[in-house]
Wavefront OBJ file of the C-alpha trace (Angstrom):
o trace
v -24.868 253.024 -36.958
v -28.754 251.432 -37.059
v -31.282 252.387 -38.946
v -33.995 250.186 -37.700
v -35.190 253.771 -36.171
v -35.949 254.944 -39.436
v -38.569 252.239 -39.898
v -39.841 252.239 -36.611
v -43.249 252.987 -36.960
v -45.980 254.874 -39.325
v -47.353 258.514 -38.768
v -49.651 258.448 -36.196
v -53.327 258.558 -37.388
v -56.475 260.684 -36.581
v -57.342 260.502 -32.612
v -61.330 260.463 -31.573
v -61.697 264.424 -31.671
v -60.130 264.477 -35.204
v -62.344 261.801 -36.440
v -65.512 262.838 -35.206
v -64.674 266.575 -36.569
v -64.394 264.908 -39.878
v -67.165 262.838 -39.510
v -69.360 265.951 -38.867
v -68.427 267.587 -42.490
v -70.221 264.976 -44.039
v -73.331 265.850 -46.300
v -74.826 262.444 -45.395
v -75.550 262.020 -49.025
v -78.851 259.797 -50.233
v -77.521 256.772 -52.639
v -73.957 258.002 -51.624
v -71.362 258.406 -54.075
v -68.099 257.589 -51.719
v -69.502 254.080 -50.638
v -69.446 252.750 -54.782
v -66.282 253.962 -55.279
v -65.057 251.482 -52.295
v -64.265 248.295 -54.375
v -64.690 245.853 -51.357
v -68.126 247.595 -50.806
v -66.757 248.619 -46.994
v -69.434 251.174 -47.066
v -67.444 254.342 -45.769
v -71.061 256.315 -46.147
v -72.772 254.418 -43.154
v -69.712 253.939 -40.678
v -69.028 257.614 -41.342
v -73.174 258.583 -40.635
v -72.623 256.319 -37.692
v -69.527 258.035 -36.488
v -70.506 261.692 -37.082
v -74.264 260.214 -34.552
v -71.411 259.010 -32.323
v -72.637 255.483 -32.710
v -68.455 254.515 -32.586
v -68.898 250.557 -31.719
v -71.608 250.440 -34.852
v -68.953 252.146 -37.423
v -66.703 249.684 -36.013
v -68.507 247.080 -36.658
v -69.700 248.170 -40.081
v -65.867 248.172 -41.402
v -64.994 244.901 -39.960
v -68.025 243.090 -41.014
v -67.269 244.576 -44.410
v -63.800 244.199 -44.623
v -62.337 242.318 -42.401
v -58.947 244.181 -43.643
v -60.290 247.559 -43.194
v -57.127 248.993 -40.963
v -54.944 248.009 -43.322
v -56.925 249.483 -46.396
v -57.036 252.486 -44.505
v -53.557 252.787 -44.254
v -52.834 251.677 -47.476
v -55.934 252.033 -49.983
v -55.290 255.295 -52.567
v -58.514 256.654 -51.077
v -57.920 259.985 -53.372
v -58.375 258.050 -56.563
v -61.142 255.981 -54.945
v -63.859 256.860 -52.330
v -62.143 260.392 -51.538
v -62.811 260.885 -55.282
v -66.388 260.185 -54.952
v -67.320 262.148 -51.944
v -69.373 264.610 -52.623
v -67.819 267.166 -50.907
v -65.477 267.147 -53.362
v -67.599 270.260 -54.794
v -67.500 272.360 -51.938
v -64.145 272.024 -50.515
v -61.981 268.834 -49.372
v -63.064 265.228 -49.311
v -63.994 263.823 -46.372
v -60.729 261.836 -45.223
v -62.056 258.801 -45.232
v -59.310 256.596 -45.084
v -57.933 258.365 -42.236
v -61.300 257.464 -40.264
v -61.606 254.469 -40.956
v -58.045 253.474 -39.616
v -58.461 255.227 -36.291
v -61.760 252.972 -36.021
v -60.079 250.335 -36.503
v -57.054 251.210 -34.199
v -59.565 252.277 -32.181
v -61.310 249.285 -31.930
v -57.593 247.126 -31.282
v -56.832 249.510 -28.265
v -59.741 249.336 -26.374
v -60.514 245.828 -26.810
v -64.056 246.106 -28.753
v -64.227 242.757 -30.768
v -66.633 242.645 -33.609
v -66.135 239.224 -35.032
v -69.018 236.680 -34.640
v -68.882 232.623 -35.962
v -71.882 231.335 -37.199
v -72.556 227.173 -36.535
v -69.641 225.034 -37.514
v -69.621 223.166 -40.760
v -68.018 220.086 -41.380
v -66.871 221.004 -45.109
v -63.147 222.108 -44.968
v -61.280 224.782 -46.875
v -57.941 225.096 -47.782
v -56.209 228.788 -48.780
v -53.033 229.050 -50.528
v -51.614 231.956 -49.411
v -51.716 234.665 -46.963
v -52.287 237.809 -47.992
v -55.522 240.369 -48.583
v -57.149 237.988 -50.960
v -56.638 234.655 -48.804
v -57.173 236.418 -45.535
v -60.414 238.206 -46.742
v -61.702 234.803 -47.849
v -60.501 232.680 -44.750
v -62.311 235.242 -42.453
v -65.381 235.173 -44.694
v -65.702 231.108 -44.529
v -64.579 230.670 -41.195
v -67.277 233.756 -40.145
v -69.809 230.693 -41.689
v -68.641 228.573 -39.297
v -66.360 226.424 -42.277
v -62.796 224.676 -40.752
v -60.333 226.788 -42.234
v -56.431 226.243 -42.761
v -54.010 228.781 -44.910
v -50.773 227.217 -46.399
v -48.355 229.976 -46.344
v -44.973 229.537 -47.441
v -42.939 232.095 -45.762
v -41.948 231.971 -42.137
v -44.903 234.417 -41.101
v -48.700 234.843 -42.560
v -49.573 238.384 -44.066
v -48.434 238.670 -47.556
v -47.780 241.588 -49.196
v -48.998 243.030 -45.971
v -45.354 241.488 -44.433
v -43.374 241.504 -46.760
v -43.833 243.763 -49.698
v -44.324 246.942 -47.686
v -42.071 249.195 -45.925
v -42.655 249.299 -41.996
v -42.363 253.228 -41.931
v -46.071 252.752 -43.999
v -47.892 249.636 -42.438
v -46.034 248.240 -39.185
v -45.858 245.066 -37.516
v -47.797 245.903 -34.743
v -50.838 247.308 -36.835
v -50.649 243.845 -39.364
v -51.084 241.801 -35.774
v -54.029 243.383 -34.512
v -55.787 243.039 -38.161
v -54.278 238.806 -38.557
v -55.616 238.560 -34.298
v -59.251 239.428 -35.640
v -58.917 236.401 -38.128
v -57.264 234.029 -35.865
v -60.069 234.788 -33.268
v -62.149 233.353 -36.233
v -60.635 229.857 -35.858
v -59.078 230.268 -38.961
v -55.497 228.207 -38.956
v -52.304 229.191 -40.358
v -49.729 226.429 -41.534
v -46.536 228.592 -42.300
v -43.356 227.401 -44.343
v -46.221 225.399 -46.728
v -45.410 225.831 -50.443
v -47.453 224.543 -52.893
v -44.768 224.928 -55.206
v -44.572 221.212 -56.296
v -46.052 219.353 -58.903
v -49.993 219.046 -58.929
v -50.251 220.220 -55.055
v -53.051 222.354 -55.487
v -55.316 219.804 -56.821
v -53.733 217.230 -54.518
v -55.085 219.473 -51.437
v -59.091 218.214 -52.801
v -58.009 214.876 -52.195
v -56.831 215.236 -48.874
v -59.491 216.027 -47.078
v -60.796 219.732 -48.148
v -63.694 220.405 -50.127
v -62.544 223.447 -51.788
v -59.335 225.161 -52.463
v -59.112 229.019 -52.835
v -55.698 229.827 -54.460
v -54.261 232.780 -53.580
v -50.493 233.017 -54.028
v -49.650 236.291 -55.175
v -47.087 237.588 -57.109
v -43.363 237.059 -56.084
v -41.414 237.183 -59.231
v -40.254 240.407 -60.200
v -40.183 241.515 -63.894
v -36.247 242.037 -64.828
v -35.257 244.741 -67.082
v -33.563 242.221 -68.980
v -33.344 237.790 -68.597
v -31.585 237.483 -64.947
v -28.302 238.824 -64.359
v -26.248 238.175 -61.348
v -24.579 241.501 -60.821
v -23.468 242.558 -57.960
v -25.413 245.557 -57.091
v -28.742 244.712 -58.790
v -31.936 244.139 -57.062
v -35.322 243.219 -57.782
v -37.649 245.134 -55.736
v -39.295 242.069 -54.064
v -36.338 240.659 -53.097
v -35.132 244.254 -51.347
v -38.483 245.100 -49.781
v -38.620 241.925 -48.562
v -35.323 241.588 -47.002
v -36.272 245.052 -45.569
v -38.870 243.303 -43.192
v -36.656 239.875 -42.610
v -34.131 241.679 -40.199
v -31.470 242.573 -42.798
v -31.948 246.604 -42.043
v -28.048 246.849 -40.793
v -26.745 244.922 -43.320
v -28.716 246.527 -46.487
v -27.439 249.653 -45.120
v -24.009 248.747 -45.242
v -24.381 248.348 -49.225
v -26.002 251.408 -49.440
v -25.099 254.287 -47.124
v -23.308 257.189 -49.139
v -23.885 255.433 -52.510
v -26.106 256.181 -55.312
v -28.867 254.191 -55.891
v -31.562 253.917 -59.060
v -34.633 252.658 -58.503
v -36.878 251.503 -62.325
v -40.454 252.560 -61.801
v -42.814 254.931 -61.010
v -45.590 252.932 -59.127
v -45.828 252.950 -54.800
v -43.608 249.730 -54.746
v -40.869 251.837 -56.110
v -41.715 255.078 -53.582
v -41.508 252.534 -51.184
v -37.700 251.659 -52.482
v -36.277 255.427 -53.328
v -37.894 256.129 -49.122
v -36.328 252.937 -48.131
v -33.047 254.075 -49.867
v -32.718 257.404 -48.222
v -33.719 256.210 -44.717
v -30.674 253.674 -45.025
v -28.346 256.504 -45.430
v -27.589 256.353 -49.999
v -25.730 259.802 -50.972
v -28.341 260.049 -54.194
v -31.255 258.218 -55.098
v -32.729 258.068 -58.545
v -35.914 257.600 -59.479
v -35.691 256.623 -63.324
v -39.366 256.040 -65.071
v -39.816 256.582 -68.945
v -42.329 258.432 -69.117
v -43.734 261.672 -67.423
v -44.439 262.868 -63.895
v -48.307 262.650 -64.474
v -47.899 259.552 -66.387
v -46.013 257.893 -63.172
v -49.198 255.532 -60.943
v -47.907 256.274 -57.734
v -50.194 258.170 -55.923
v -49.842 262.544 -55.543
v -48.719 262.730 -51.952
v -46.185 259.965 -52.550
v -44.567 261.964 -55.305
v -44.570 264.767 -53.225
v -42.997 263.113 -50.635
v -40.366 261.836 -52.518
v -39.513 265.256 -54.378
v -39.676 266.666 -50.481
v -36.965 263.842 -49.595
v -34.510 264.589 -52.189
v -35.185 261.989 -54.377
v -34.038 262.994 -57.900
v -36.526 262.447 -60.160
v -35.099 261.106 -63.750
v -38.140 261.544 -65.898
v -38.288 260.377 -70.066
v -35.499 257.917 -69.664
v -35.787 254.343 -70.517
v -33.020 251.865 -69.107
v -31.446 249.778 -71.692
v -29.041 248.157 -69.910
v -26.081 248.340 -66.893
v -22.595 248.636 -67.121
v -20.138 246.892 -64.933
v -16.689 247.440 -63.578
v -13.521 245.423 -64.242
v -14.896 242.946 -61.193
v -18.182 242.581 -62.750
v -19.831 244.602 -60.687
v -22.319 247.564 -61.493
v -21.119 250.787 -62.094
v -24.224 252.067 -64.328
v -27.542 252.187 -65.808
v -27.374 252.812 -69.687
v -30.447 255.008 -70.251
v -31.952 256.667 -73.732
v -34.026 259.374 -73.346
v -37.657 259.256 -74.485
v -40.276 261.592 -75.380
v -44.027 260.664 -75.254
v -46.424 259.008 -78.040
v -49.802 257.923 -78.485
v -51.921 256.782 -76.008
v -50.931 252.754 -75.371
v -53.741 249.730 -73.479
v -52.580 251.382 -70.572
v -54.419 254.602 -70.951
v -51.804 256.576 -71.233
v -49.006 258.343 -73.546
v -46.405 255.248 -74.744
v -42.671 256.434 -74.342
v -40.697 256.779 -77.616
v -37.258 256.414 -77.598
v -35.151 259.274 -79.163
v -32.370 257.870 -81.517
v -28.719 258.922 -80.920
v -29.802 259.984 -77.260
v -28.181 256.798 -74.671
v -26.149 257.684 -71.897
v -25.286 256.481 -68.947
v -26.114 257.340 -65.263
v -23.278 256.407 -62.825
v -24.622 254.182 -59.770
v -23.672 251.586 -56.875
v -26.869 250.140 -56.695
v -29.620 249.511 -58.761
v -33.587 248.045 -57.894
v -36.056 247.239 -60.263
v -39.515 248.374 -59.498
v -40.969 247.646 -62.467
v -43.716 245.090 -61.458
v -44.450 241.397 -60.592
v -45.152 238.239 -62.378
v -46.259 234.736 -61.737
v -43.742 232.244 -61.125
v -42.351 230.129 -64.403
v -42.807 226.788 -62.468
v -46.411 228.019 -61.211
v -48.165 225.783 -64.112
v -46.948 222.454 -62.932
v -48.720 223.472 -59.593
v -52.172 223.560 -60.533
v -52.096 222.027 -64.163
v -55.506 221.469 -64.527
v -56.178 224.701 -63.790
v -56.395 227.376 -67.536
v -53.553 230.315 -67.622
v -53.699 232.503 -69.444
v -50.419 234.064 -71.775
v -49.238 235.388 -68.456
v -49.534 232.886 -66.440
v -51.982 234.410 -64.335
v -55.102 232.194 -63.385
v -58.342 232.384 -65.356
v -61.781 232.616 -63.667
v -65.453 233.717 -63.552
v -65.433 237.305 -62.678
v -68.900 236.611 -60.369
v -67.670 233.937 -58.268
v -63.526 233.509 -59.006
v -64.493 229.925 -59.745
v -61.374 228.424 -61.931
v -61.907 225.596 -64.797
v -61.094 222.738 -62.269
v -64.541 222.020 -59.940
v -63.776 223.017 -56.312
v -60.804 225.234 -57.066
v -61.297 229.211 -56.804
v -58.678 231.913 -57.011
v -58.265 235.662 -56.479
v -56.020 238.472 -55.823
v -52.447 239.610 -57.504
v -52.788 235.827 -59.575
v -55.738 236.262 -61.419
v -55.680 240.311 -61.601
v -52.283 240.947 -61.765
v -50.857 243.508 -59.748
v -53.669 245.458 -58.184
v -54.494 247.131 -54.960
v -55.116 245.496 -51.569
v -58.726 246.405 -51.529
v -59.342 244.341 -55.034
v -57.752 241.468 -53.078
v -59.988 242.141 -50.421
v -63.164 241.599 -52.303
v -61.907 239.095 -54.657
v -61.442 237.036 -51.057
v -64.869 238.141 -50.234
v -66.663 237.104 -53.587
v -64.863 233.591 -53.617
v -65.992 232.924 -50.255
v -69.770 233.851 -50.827
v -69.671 231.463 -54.331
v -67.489 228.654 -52.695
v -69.977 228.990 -49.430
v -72.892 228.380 -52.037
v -71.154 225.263 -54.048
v -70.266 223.347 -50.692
v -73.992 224.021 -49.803
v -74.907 222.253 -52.908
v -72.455 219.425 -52.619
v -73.778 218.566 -49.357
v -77.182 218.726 -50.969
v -76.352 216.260 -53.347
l 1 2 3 4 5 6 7 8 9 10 11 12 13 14 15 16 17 18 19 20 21 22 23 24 25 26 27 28 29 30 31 32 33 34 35 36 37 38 39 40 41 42 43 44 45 46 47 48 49 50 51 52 53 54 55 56 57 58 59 60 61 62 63 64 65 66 67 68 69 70 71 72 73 74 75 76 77 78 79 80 81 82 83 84 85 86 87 88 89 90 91 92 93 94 95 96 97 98 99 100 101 102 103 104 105 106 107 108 109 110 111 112 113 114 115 116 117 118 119 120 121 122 123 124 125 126 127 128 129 130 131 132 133 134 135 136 137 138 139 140 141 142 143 144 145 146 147 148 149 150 151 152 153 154 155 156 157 158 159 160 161 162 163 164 165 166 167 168 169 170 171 172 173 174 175 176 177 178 179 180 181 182 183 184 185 186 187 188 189 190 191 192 193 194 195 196 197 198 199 200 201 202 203 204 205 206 207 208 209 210 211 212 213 214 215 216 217 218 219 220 221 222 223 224 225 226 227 228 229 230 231 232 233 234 235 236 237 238 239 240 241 242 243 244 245 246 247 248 249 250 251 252 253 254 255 256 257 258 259 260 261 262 263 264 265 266 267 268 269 270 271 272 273 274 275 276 277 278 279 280 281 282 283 284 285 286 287 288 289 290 291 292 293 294 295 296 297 298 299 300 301 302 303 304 305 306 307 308 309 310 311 312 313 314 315 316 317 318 319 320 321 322 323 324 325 326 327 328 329 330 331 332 333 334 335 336 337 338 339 340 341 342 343 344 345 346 347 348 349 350 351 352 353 354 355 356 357 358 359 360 361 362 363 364 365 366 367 368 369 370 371 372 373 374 375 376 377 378 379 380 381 382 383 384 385 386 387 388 389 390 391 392 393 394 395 396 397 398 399 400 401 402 403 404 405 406 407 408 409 410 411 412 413 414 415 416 417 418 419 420 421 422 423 424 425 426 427 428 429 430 431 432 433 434 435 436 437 438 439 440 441 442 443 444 445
């Protein structure tokens, strides 16, 4: 049996008489709330005023210009806990649905042909991107819109990131991720696939070769392990699974999983995205084990609902210690102790305590860990001149995501740390306005 139909495609989104009647419930508030709560300043408030006057080519064109990501923030942006939150409707009744809008702008935009991308003069300065995703997209499109040569080293098979490869398809498709990457290639911008960086000094090595300015933008694609790297069979980090998920392997995931139980460690949307890719590839039981409560779990309301609506069994106040194996050294369990909930930690919220004398263990086939991403051990010895900080993760000026080595910016996942694709999205857009400026000096000089 195949379950590629599972992943198909995502729910379709609002058509033009479904937008517009959202449009038109807008308050068209002065100094509007919903547009500062959009962190890549896409300005919902004026493509929505536009919409709701049936001005649909000038909402377009607001979004893109903005965001040159917007269909895929649409899709994927926690609008609810950002410029859904703000809207002042809020007050009277339900938020305007503002993600929901601005996709089907955007999609409809990509079916009818409207392009809204415009190239200012080229420049002769060159810029080189490491890495594909929001942040290095955002800020390709943003040079290359100012008429800079721009080439992304990617090193995967395929540009797109996260977008590719760290989302299910049953949420953001194939099909949707090409129409968003066609408005950047329009751009000139050039892609240069199967490019690591991941050898000694190459990011510094790209200034003397030709480019002016380097953005780095690499991401995140080592997953934090429960405990130092095991190789049991049976255990999974999540990047490696969701990732596999979108390389073809469907069929052959399946076979591991159908009518098995399955754990997944976390309670963010990458591991919604593993308990829904669990179930649609056939697993008898799927666990979602998270230490502390159901409020206390970051994935967004409707995805919790969604699982709980799925059968996913939620396994709340339970911290994994360790797994057990079978004779063949295989896993066979997840050794758990139950938790109950203590003061307030950095994170904002209530710390799990474990509760002495409490372990015991879950039975399960297959386990995934969800519990977050990390930069790369070797990334140092890329970009050495370059200050870390404990983590690893890149420092930089907030106002510009200038690094300590002239002519090298970064943003996204490596200086943030896991965030959402919208941060990425402006973090690309504020290192492109600052490394714009500092080539426009340079040539001054």
């Amino acid at each position: 049996m195949s379950y590629a139909d599972n992943f198909s495609k995502m729910q379709k989104g609002f058509d033009m008489g479904q937008a517009i009647a959202e449009a038109d419930r807008c308050l068209l508030c002065h100094d509007a709330p919903c547009s500062k709560g959009c962190p890549a300043d896409t300005d919902p408030a004026s493509f929505i005023k536009k919409l709701r006057f049936r001005n649909v080519t000038g909402a377009i064109r607001t979004i893109k210009t903005n965001n040159i990501l917007g269909g895929a923030c649409g899709v994927l942006c926690p609008t609810a806990e950002l410029c859904e939150k703000e809207c002042s409707a809020t007050g009277i009744g339900q938020p305007i649905a503002i993600g929901k809008i601005q996709r089907f702008l955007v999609e409809h935009a990509h079916e009818t042909g409207f392009e809204v991308v415009e190239k200012k003069n080229q420049r002769s300065e060159k810029v080189a991107i490491v890495g594909s995703g929001p942040a290095g997209l955002s800020c390709a499109a943003e040079l290359a819109r100012e008429g800079f040569p721009v080439t992304v080293f990617e090193a995967r098979g395929e540009p797109g990131g996260v977008l590719r490869y760290g989302v299910v398809s049953y949420r953001f498709d194939m099909d949707f991720l090409a129409a968003e990457m066609a408005d950047i290639k329009k751009l000139g911008v050039e892609f240069k696939c199967g490019s690591s960086i991941d050898s000694q000094n190459k990011a510094e090595d790209l200034l003397k070769n030709s480019y002016q300015a380097v953005f780095l933008a690499p991401g995140l694609w080592d997953a934090v392990r429960l405990q130092e790297k095991k190789d049991i069979k049976g255990l999974y980090g999540s990047v490696a699974y969701l990732e596999a998920l979108r390389d073809g392997q469907l069929d052959a995931f399946a076979g591991k999983i159908e009518n098995k139980t399955v754990a997944v460690i976390g309670g963010g949307s990458v591991a919604m995205d593993c308990i829904g890719a669990a179930i649609r590839l056939g697993a008898k039981d799927v666990y979602l084990v998270y230490r502390r409560s159901y409020t206390q779990m970051p994935a967004e309301e409707d995805e919790k609902i969604e699982a709980l609506n799925e059968g996913i069994h939620f396994l709340l106040l339970n911290q994994p210690i360790d797994y057990v194996l079978g004779d063949d050294g295989g896993l066979k369990g997840l050794k758990l102790v139950r938790t109950a909930l203590g003061d307030v930690d950095a994170s904002g919220r209530r710390s799990p305590v474990n509760i002495e004398g409490s372990e015991w263990v879950l039975p399960a086939d297959l386990v995934i860990e969800a519990i977050g991403n990390k930069a790369d051990d070797q990334s140092p010895a890329w970009y050495p001149q370059v200050k870390l900080n404990e983590k690893k993760l890149i420092q930089v000026d907030p106002d510009t995501g200038k690094t300590s080595m002239d002519g090298i910016f970064a943003g996204g996942d490596i200086v943030r740390g896991p965030a959402l694709v919208v941060n990425a999205v402006q973090d690309g857009k504020v290192a492109a306005l600052a490394i714009k400026a500092y080539l426009s000096q340079k040539s001054e000089e």
